[in-house]
C-alpha positions in Angstrom: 6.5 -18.9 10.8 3.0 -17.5 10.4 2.2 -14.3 11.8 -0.4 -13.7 14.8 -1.3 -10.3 13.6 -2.4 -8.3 10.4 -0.6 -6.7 7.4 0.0 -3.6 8.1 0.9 -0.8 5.4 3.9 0.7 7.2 6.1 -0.6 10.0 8.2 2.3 11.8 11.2 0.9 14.1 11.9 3.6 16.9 9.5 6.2 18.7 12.5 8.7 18.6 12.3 12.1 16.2 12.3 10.6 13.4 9.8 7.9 14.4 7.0 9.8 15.6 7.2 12.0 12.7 7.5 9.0 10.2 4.5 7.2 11.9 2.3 10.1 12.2 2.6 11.2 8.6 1.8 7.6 7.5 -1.3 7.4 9.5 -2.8 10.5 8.4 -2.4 9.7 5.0 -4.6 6.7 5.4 -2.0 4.0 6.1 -2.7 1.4 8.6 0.5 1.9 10.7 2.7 0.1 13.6 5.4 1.5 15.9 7.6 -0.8 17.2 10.3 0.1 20.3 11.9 -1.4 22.5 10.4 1.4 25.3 6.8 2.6 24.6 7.3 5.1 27.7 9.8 6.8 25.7 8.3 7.9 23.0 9.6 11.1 21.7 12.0 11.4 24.5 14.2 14.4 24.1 17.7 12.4 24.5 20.1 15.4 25.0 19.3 18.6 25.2 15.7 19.8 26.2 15.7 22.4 23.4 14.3 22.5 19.5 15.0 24.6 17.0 18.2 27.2 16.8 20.2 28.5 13.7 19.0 26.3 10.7 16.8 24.1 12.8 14.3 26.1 13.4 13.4 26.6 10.0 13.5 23.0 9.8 10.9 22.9 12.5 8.6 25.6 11.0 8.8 23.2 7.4 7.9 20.4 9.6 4.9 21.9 10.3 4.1 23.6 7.3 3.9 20.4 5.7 1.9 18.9 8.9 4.0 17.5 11.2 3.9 17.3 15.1 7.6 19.1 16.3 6.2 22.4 16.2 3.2 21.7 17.8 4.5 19.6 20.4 7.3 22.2 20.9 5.2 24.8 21.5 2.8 23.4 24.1 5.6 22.2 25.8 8.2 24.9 25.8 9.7 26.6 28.7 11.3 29.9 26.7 11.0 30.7 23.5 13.5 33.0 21.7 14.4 34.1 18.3 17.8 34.1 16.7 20.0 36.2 14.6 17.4 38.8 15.5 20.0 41.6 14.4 21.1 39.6 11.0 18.8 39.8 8.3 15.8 37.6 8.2 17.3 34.9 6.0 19.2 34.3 9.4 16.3 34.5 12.1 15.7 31.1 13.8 13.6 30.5 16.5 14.7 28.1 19.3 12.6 26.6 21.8 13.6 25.4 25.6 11.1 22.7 26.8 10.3 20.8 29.4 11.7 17.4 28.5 8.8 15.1 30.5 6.2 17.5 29.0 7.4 17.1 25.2 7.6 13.2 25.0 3.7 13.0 26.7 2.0 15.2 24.3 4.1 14.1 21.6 2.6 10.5 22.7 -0.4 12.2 22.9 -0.5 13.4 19.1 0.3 9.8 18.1 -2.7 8.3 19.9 -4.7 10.9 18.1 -3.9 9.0 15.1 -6.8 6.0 14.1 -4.8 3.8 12.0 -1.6 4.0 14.5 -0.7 0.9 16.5 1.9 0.2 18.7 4.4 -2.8 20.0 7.0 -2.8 22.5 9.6 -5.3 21.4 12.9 -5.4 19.5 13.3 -5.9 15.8 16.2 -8.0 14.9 16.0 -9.0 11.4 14.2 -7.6 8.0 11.8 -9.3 6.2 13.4 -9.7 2.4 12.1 -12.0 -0.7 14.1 -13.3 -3.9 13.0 -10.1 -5.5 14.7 -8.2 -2.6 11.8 -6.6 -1.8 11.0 -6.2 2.3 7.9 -7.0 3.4 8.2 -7.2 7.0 10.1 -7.8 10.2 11.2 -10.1 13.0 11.5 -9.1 16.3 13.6 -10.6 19.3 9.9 -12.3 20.5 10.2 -14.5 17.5 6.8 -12.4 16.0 7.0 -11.7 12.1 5.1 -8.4 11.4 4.3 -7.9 8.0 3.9 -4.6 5.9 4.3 -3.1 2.5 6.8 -0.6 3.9 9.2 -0.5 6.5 11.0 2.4 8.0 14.0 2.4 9.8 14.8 5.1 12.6 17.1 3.3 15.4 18.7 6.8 16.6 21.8 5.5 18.5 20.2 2.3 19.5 22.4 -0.3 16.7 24.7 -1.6 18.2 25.3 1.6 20.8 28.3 1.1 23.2 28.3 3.6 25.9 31.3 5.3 27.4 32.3 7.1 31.0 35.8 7.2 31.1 37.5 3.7 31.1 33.8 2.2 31.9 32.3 1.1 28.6 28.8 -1.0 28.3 25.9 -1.9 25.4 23.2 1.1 25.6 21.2 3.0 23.2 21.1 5.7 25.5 21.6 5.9 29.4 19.0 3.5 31.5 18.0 1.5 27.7 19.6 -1.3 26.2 21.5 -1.5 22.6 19.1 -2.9 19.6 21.1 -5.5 17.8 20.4 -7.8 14.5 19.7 -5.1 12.2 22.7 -3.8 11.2 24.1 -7.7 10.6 20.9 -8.4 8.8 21.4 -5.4 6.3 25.1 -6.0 5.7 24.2 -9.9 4.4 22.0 -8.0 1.7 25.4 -5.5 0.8 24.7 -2.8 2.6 28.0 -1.0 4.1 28.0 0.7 7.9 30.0 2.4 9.7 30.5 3.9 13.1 29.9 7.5 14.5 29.7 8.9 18.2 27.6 11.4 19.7 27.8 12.8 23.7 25.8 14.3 26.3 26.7 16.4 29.5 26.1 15.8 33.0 23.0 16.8 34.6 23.0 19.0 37.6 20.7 19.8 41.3 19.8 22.9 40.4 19.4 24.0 44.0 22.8 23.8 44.1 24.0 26.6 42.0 25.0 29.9 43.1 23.0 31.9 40.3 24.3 35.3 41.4 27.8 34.0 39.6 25.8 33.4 36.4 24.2 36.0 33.7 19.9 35.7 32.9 19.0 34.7 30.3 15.5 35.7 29.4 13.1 34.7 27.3 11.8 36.8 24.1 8.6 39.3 25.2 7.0 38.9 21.7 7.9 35.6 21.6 6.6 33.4 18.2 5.8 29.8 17.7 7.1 27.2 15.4 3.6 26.1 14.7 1.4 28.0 12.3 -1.6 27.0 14.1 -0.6 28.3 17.4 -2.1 31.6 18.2 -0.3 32.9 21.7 2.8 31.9 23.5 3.5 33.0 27.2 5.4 36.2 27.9 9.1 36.5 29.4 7.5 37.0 32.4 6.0 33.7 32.5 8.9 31.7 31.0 11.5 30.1 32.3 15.2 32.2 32.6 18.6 29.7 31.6 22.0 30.5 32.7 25.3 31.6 30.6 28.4 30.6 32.9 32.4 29.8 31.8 35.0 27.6 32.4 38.6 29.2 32.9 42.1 28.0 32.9 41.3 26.1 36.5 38.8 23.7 34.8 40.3 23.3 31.7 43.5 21.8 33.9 41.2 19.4 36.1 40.0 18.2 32.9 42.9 17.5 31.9 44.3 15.2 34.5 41.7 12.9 33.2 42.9 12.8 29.5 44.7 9.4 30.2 41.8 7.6 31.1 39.5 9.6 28.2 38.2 7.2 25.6 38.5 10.0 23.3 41.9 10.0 24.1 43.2 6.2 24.7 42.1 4.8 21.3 38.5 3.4 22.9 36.8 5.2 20.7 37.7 5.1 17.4 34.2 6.8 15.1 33.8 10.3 14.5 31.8 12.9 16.9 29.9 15.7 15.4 32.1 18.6 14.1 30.2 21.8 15.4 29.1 20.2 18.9 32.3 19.2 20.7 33.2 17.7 23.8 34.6 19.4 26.3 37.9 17.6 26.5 38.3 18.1 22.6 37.4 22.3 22.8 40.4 22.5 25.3 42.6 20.0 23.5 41.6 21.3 19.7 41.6 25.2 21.0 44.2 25.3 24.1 45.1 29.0 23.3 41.4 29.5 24.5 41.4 30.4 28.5 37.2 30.0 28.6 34.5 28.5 27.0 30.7 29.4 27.5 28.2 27.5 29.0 24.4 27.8 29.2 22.5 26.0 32.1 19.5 25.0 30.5 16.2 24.3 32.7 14.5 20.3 32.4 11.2 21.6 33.3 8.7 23.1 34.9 8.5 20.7 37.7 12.0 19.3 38.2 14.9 21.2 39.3 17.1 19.4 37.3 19.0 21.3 34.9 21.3 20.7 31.4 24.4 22.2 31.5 24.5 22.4 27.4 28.7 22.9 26.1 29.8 20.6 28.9 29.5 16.9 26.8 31.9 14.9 27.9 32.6 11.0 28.6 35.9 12.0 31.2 35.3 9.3 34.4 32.8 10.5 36.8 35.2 11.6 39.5 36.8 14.1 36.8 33.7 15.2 35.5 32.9 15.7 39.5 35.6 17.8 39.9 35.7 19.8 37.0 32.4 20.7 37.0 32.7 22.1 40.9 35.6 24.8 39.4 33.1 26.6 37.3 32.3 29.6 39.1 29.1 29.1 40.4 29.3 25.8 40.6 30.9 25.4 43.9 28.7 23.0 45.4 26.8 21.6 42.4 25.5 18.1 42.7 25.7 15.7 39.8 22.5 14.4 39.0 23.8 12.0 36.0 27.4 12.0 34.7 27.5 12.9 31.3 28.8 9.8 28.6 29.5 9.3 25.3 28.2 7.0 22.7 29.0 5.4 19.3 26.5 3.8 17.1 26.2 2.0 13.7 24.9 4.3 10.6 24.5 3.4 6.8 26.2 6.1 4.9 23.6 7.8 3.2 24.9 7.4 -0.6 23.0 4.0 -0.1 19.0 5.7 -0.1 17.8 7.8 -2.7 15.9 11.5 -2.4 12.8 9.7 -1.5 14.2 7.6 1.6 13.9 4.6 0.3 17.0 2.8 -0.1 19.0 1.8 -3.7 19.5 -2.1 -2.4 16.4 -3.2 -1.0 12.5 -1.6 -2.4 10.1 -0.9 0.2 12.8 -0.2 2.8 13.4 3.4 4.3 15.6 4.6 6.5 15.3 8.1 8.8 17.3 10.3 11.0 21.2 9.4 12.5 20.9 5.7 10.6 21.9 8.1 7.7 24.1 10.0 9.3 23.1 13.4 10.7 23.0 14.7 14.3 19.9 16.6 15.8 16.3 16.0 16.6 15.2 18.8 14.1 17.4 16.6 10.9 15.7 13.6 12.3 12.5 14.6 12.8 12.2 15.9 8.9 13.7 12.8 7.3 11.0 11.0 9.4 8.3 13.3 7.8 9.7 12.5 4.6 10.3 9.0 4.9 6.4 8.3 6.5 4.9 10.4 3.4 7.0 8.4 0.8 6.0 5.0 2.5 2.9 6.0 2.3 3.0 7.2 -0.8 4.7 3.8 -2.3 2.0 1.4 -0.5 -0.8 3.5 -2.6 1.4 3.5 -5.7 2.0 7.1 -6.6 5.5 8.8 -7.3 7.8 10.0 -4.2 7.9 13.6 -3.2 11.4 15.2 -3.2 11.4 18.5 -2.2 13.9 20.8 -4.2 16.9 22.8 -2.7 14.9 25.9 -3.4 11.6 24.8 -2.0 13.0 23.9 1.4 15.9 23.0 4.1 14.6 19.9 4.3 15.8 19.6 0.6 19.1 20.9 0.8 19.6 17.9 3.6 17.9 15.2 1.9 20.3 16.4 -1.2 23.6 17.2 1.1 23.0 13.2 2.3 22.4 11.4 -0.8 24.4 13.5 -3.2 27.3 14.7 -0.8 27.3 11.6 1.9 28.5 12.2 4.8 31.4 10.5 7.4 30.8 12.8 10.4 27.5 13.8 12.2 26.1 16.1 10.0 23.7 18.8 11.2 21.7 21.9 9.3 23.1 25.3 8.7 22.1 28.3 6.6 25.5 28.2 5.1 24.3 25.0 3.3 21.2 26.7 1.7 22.5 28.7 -1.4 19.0 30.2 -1.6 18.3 31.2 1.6 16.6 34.2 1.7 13.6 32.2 -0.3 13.7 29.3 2.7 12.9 32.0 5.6 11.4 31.0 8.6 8.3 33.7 8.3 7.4 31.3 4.9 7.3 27.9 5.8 3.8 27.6 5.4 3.8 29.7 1.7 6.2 27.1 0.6 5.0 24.1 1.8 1.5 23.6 2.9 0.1 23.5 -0.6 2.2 20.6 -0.6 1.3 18.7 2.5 -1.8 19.2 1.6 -1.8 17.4 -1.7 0.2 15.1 -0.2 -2.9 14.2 2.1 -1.3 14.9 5.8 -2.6 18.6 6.4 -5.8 18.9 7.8 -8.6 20.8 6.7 -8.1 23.2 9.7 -4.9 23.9 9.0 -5.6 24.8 5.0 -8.6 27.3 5.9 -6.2 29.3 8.1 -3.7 28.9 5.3 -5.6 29.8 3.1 -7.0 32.9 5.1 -3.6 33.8 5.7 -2.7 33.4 1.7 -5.7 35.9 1.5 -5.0 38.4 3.5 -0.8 39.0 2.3 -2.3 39.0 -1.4 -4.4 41.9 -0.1 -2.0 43.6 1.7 0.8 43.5 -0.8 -2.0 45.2 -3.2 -2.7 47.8 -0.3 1.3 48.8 -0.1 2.1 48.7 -3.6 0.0 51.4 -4.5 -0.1 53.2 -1.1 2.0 56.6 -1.2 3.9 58.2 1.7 3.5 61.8 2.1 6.3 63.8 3.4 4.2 65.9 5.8 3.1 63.0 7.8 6.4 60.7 7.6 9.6 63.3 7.7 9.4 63.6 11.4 9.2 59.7 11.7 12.5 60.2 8.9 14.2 62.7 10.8 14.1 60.9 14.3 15.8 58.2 12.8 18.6 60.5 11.1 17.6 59.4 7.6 16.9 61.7 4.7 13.3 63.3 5.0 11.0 63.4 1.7 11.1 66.4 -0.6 7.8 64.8 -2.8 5.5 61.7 -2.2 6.8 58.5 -2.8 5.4 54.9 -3.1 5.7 52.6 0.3 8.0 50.3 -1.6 10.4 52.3 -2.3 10.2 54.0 1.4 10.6 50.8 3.4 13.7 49.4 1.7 15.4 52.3 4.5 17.1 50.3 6.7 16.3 52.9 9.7 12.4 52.3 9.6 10.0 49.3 9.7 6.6 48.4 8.5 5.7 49.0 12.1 7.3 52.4 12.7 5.2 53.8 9.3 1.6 52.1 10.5 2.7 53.7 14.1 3.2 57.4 12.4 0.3 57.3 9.7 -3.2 56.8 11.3 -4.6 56.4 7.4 -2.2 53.5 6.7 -2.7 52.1 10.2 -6.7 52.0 9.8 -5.9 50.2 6.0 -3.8 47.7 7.6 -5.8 47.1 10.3 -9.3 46.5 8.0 -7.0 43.5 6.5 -5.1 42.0 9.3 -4.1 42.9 12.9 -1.2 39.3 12.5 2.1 40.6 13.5 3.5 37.9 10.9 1.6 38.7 8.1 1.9 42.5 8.1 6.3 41.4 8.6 5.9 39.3 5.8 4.7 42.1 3.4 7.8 44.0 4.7 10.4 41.4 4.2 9.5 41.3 0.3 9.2 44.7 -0.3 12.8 45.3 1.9 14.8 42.3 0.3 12.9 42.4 -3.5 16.1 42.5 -5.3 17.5 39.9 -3.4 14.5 37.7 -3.5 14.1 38.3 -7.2 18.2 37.4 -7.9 18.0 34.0 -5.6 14.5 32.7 -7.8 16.1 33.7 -10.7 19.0 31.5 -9.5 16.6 28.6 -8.1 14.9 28.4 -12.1 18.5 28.0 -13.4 18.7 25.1 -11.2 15.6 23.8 -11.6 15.9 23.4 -15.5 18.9 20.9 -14.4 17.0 19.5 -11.8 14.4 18.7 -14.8 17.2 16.5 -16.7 16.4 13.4 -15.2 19.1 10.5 -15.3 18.0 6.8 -16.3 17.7 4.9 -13.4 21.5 2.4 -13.1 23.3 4.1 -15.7 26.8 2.1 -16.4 28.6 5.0 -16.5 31.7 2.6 -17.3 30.3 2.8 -20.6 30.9 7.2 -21.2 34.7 6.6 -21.6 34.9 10.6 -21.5 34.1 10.8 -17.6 37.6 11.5 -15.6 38.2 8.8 -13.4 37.2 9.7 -10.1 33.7 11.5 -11.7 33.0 7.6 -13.2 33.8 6.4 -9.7 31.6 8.9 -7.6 28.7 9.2 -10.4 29.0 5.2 -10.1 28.5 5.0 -6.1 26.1 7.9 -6.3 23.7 6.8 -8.6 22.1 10.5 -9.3 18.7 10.7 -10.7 18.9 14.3 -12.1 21.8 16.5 -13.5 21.4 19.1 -11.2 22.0 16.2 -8.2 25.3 15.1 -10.0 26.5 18.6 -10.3 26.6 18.6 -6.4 28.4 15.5 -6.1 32.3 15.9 -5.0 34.6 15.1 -7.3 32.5 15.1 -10.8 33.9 18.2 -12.7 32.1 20.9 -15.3 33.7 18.7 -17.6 32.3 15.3 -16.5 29.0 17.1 -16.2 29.3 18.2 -19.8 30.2 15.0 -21.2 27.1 13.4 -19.0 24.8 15.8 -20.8 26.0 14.9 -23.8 25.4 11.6 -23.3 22.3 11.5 -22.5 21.2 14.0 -25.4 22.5 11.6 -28.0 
């Protein structure tokens, strides 16, 4: 069948997360791009919650953007509150977390994609992929009978293969409430040897917020000094002019309505069989997995600025309506709430992620990528950067130059690429700081040191984002000459020392070693010393830069032992593994480290050091091996 349009460079199926950021990063590196969905009005549409960012995710957001994505910016024009995390931890922990207003993110995230001259979009429904006798893709078929051909095509169906929605004993084809199930793809992949599987996912109901008794509830407020994902936003509103959210409880009253509906749960009765997401629990399975508990917390979440419709975020559940109905009017507070949209579950085809490499592509097919919970993971902030990643190595690939794979060290968004490919995965797997070893080099504050360089090189940072970069660059450089050499006097910093019931100075000292106090800040010494406050000031007057300065001269030692670390992994990383090994042929591997290295395929030593089940002493032999 001929096709009625063009060749394009890089096809992107979905407009979710992962989408957006996969198209957008393709198009700004030159490549003539299509979108294809099934909805073009939801584009970017915030599925569950109307939030971004959180512990682990917001550093994903701020890499995002570092290397020139749209999440952070689009999260920050659109957001409702704005708060930071871990605030009292230490600032390998800080996270900043966004709420937004749900209507408002998917139009200027549409917005930032029409920006893009060599993005084009199509409403329709892909069915098959395009493969030859090399199995190579070069192209698609969708459900009008169009063939669309490209170089590259990206995958990134969020829930949408196959999706079967459930409400209690009520089940029915969806991707997500109000949108139909995509089908063809998954069948088309497995005739080519791919292997799926199933997981689930949920959402709560949504509630009238007019019809909440708030004095029952406790304010949440929004942060006064509130900061932005994006490195090229400048202000954000104060609490004043934010939106509050809600914190409210169930009790033993609720939990026992709930129960009454555990016969008819689908969680329960065998109708769903796949695997929800570990650290984001339903309801029904918090009271069933921890029935010692007599109360859970729950945050009503705001929509928007102009809808009084709110998310009532640690409520999922897929009990029938008339439970959910009940239960919810027990909560205190909730007396007289009115149930906007029930809250369902849903279960959806993945491709367990052993089958793509580091770059996105995937080991079966060339010129085939796939991005976001197709492989596995849960959240818009994991899909969103595998979209990133997947649009820059398409790109990449159509102009012929080598993928980039960002190390463990350099970024979150390599520790998940890595956790997926090396690790796999057989339950919705989502970001934490836990699964950084070296996260006190992968801040939030350093995205951009990091990673811009990068995006720039890469081709999808603008110009206007490297000057202030660069600027930015500039001015720490200066700054960390200024401190390093400036010395504290006791006469103008012991009353500063003494108010915070920390040892005054008997003799001048260097900054450096002042600051490492854990009683005083950067800020509180600028505040007490007007000379060090006019020095500072002649450089930078940036909040984030001066904190930056801080944050390495506080945490040097730890800084200095995690790169020391991150070079020892490196050199291993360096060892690079010939492309389809037979590792049937090293007769020293143990059995199950032949098996896993086998289904694996890792291209570096460091990557099959991580793998489960392949042993110091596998590894050894493998170096071995390849040495002779």
């Amino acid at each position: 069948m001929s096709s009625l349009y063009s060749h394009f460079d890089v096809i992107v199926i979905g407009g979710g997360h992962a989408g957006s950021e996969a198209a957008a990063a393709s198009a700004q590196m030159g490549c003539k791009t299509l979108m294809i969905t099934m909805n073009l009005n939801a584009i970017g549409q915030m599925s569950c919650n109307p939030a971004m960012g959180g512990v682990a995710k917001g550093q994903l957001v701020r890499e995002i953007d570092a290397l020139g994505g749209l999440s952070g910016i689009v999260s920050d024009r659109s957001g409702v509150q704005f708060r930071m995390l871990n605030r009292s931890k230490g600032p390998a922990m800080w996270s900043p977390r966004s709420q937004n207003d749900r209507a408002l993110y998917a139009r200027i995230m549409r917005e930032e994609l029409e920006k893009k001259e060599n993005l084009y979009f199509r409403q329709d429904n892909v069915t098959s992929i395009l493969v030859n006798d090399k199995q190579e893709v070069y192209g698609v078929e969708t459900q009008s009978g169009q063939q669309l051909l490209s170089h590259t095509v990206i995958v990134t169906s969020g829930t949408f293969l196959n999706g079967i929605i459930h409400i209690g004993e009520k089940q029915y084809g969806g991707g997500r409430s109000g949108e139909r199930a995509s089908t063809g793809i998954t069948e088309c992949l497995e005739t080519y040897g791919f292997i799926s599987g199933r997981l689930k996912t949920g959402t709560p109901p949504r509630i009238d917020g007019r019809t909440i008794d708030y004095s029952k509830l406790e304010v949440q407020y929004g942060d006064e000094d509130a900061q932005p994902f994006s490195f090229l936003t400048d202000d954000l509103p104060p609490a004043a002019k934010q939106m509050t959210c809600w914190i409210g409880y169930t009790n033993n009253d609720v939990h026992d309505v709930l129960r009454t509906g555990f016969d008819r749960s689908p969680m329960f009765n065998g109708r769903i069989k796949s695997t929800g997401p570990r650290y984001c629990p339903s309801i029904e399975d918090k009271i069933n997995r921890f029935a010692e508990r007599d109360r859970h917390q729950l945050f009503l979440e705001p929509e928007g600025w102009d809808t009084y419709e709110m998310y009532l975020n640690g409520f999922s559940t897929s009990l029938p309506e008339d439970v959910q109905y009940n239960a919810l009017r027990t909560i205190p507070g909730f007396g007289n709430a009115f149930m906007i949209r029930p809250g369902y579950a849903i279960e959806y085809d993945f491709f367990p992620p052993h089958q793509i490499k580091r770059s996105m592509e995937t080991k079966i097919l060339s010129n085939l990528f796939f991005a976001g919970q197709i492989n596995g993971t849960t959240g818009y902030e994991e899909a969103a950067c595998q979209g990133l990643m997947a649009g820059i190595n398409a790109a990449r690939k159509v102009a012929g130059q080598e993928a980039l794979v960002l190390k463990r060290s350099e970024a979150y968004i390599g520790v998940l690429v890595d956790d997926l490919v090396s690790k796999g995965t057989d339950e919705p797997y989502r970001m934490f700081t836990s699964r950084a070893e070296h996260r006190i080099l992968l801040r939030q504050d350093n995205a951009d040191l990091r990673l811009t360089e990068i995006g720039y090189r890469m081709g999808i940072v603008t110009e206007e984002r490297m000057q202030r970069f660069t600027l930015k660059k500039e001015n720490i450089d200066k700054l960390h000459d200024l401190l390093t050499d400036y010395s504290v006097r006791p006469e103008v910093y012991n009353p500063l020392l003494e108010s915070r019931e920390t040892t005054p100075l008997r003799q001048t000292m260097k900054l450096p070693k002042l600051i490492t106090r854990p009683q005083i800040s950067i800020f509180d010494m600028i505040e007490a010393d007007e000379n060090l406050r006019e020095s500072v000031y002649a450089i930078t007057n940036d909040r984030d830069e001066i904190e930056q300065l801080e944050i390495r001269f506080k945490y040097a030692g730890y800084i200095q032992k995690e790169f020391e670390m991150a070079e020892e992994l490196n050199k291993k990383e360096s060892m690079v593994i010939p492309t389809n090994l037979d590792y049937t042929r090293i007769k020293s591997l143990s059995t199950e480290g032949r098996l896993k290295l086998s289904k694996v395929q890792p291209e570096t030593i460091g990557q099959a050091g991580r793998i489960s089940g392949v042993s110091a002493s596998d590894l050894a032999v493998l170096m071995v091996y390849l040495k002779n």
